[in-house]
N, C-alpha and C positions, 0 to 999 in steps of 0.2 A: 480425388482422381477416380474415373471408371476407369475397367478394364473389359475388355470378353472373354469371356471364357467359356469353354463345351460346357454345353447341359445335359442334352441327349447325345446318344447315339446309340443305332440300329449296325451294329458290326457284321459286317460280309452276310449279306442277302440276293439270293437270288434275283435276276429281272425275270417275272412271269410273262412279261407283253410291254410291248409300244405302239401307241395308238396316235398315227401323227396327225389325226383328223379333230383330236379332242382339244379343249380350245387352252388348257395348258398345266401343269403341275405333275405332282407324284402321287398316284392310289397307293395308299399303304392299308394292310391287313388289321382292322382296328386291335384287334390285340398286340402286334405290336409299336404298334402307336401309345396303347395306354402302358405298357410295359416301358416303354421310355419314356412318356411325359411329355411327347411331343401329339401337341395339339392340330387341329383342323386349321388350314390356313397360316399356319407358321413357317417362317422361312427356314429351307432344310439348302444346307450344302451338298451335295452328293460327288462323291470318288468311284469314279469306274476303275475296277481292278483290272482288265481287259486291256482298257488301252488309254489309260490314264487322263481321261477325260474329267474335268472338272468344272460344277456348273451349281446355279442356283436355282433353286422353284420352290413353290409352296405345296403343302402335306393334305390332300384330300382323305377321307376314310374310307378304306375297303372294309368288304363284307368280311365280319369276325370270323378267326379261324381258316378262312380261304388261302394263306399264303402269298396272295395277290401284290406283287410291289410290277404299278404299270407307269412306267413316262408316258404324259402326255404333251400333245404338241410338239412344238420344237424341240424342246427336250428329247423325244422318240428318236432325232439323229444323232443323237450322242451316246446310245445304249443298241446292245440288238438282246433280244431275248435268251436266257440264261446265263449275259454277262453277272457277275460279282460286283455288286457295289456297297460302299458305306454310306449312309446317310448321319449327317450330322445338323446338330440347331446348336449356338449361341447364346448364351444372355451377357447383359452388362452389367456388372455387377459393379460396387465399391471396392480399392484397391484391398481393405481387410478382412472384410465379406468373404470375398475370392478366396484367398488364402486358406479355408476351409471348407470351401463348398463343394458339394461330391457331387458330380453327375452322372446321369440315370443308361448306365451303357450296359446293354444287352449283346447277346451272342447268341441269335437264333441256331438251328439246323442249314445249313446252306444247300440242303438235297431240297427240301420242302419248307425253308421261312417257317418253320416251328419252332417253339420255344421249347417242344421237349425233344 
């Protein structure tokens, strides 16, 4: 039997921008992209702290160190700029696999998406 379980997550992040003209996904800041293991083009779940909005997209890379977490496209109506969101990804794992597998959850700065 698979199951899913969290892989990543990027815990309360600023939204720097929504750009509802771009043809669709999340810019995230590559560093912390690689700090959690979530990949370019991987499916991220994202939680608005705001106003509890829940939604899915895939993870493009911002420029390292910028802070930058932008919705693009449709997604831009579901965020306005300086909401709090979590972004999360999945895998599917075996049910005894799971049972031990640790996932890569980060807790930036929520003034500036820094990690220090």
């Amino acid at each position: 039997m698979q199951i899913q379980v969290i892989k990543s997550k990027i815990h309360r992040v600023k939204v720097t921008g929504a750009d509802l003209n771009y043809i669709g996904s999340i810019t995230i800041d590559e560093t912390l992209l690689e700090a959690s293991n979530i990949i370019e083009g991987e499916k991220v779940s994202i939680v608005n702290i705001n106003n509890g909005e829940r939604f899915e997209t895939y993870a493009i890379k911002g420029q390292k160190n910028s802070g930058e977490i932008t919705l693009n496209g449709p997604a831009a109506r579901k965020v306005q700029k300086d909401d709090i969101i979590i972004i999360i990804s999945y895998a599917t794992l075996e049910f005894e696999e799971a049972k031990t597998f640790k996932p890569w959850i980060i807790f930036p700065n929520e003034n500036d998406n820094s990690l220090t």
